[in-house]
N, C-alpha and C positions, 0 to 999 in steps of 0.2 A: 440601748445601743450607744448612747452620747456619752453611758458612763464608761462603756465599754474601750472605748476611745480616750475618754480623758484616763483612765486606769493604764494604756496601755501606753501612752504619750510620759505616763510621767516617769512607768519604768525606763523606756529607753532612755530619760532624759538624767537617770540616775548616775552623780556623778563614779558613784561606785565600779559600774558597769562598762560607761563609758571610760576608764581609767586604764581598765583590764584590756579593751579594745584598743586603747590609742599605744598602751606598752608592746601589744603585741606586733601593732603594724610597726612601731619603731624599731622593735628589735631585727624584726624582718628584713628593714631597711638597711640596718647595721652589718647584717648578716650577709647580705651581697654582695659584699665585699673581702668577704673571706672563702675558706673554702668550705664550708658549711652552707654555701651558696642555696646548693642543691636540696635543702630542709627546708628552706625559707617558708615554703609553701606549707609545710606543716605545721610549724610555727605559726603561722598569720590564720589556718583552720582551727588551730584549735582557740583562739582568741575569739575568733568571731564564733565560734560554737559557744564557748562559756559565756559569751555577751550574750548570745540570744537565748538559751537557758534561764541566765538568771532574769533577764527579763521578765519572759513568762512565768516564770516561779512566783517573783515580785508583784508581776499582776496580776496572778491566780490569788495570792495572799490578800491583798489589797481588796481584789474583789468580795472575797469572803468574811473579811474584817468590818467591810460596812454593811454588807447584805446580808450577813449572819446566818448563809445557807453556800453551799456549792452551787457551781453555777449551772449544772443541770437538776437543779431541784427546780420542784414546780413552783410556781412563783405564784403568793397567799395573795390571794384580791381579800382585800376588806370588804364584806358584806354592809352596807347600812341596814340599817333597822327597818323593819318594813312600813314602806309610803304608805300611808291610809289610800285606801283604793278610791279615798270620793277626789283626792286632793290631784292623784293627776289628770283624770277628765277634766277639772278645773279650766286647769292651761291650753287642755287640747279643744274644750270648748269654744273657750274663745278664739281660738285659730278657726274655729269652724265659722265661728259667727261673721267674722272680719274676712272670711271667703265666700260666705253664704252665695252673695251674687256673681259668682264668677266660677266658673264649671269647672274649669281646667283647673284652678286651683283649691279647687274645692273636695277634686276628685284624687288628689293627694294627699289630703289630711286624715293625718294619724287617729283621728276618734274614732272614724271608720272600724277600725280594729278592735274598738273596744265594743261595740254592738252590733256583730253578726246577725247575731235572732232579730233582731230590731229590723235590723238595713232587709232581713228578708223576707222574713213577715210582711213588709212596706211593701218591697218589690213583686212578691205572689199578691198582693191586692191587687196591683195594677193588671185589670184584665187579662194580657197574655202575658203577663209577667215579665213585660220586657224594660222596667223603670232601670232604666242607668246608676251605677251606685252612686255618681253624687247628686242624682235626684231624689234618694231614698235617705242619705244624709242629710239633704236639705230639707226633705218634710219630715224628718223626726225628728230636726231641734227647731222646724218652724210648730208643728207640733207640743215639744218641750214648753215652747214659749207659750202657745197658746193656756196651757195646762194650768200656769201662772195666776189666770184671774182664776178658771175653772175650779181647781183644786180649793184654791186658799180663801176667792175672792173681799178680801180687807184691802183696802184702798192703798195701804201702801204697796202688797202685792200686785194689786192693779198696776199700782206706778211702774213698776220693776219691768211688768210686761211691755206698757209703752213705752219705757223705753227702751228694751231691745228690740222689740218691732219698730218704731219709728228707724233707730239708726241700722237696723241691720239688715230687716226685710227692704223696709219702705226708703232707705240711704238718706236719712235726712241729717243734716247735718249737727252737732253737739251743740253749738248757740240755738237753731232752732228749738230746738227740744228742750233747752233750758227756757227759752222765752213761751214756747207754750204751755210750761207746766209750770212757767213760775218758781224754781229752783235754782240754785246758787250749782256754781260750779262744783265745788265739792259735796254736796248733797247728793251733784248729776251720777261724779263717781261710786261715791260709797255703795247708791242705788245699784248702777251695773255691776258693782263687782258683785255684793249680795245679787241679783239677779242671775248674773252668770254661774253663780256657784248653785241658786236653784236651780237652774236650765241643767248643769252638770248633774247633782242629785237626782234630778227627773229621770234623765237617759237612763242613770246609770241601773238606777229603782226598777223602771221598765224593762232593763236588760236581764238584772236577775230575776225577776219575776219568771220572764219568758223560759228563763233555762233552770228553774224550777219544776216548774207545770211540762216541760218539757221530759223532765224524768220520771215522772210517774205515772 
């Protein structure tokens, strides 16, 4: 739209156009004075006719000179390449984590969407199956987290676990958790991010399992 505008701002500003316009209101002028009086009006129609013609001609040209397509052609979205499917649970993971305790926001987060089978499976466990979906979000990446030691259990995995349990279950804060486990701040990083990307890999592993076994 904004080119649409400036394409169209710059024909009418053409002094070409504007030339053909300002001769015709002059002659017009000239003309009323004579007995020819009575044309004037035609005269001064057809100037502003060919002004606004070549306008739009000029901005039609203009437009398709830099877009290289007419202007009702469909308009090419560039496709990127396709995202590795572990790489955006990533991000959405961690929005989950940093909501974990907070319902309302928790119950907007987009991971949700990446694990139907999961979120329902969880929810049919709950006796009448009435678990809230960010209660079912919440116990399948407190779950995830758990899986941490379970799966891997090697000490650094351990670590990984504590700490997204401490800061995200149990809200402790980032200096605590470096001071109980003896960790450098950058270490504490590196740890969550690696963590987080296993917690993302977990779900996502559980997700297609379920809609595997699902089809057969």
């Amino acid at each position: 739209m904004a080119l649409k505008r400036s394409f169209a701002r710059t024909a009418l500003l053409d002094y070409r156009w504007l030339t053909i316009l300002a001769l015709s209101v002059i002659l017009s002028v000239v003309l009323l004075k004579t007995p020819l009086a009575g044309r004037v009006w035609m005269i001064l129609a057809w100037g502003v006719g060919v002004y606004v013609l070549a306008v739009a001609a000029s901005a039609l040209a203009h437009a398709r000179q830099v877009h290289g397509r007419s202007p009702t052609s469909p308009i090419a979205v560039s496709v990127p390449a396709e995202v590795p499917r572990v790489e955006v649970p990533v991000r959405l993971t961690e929005e989950a984590l940093r909501r974990l305790n907070n319902p309302a926001a928790l119950a907007d987060c987009t991971l949700a969407g990446y694990l139907p089978l999961t979120l329902g499976v969880l929810a049919a466990s709950d006796g009448d199956g009435l678990t809230a979906p960010h209660q079912a979000l919440r116990a399948a990446v407190v779950q995830a987290i758990e899986r941490l030691r379970l799966d891997h259990g090697g000490s650094e995995q351990n670590l990984y676990r504590a700490i997204l349990a401490d800061e995200y279950v149990m809200g402790h804060s980032t200096a605590r958790i470096m001071t109980r486990y003896a960790i450098s701040e950058s270490t504490f990083h590196r740890h969550r991010r690696e963590a987080i990307r296993a917690v993302a890999q977990d779900l996502i592993a559980r997700e297609r399992a379920l809609a595997v076994s699902g089809r057969k």
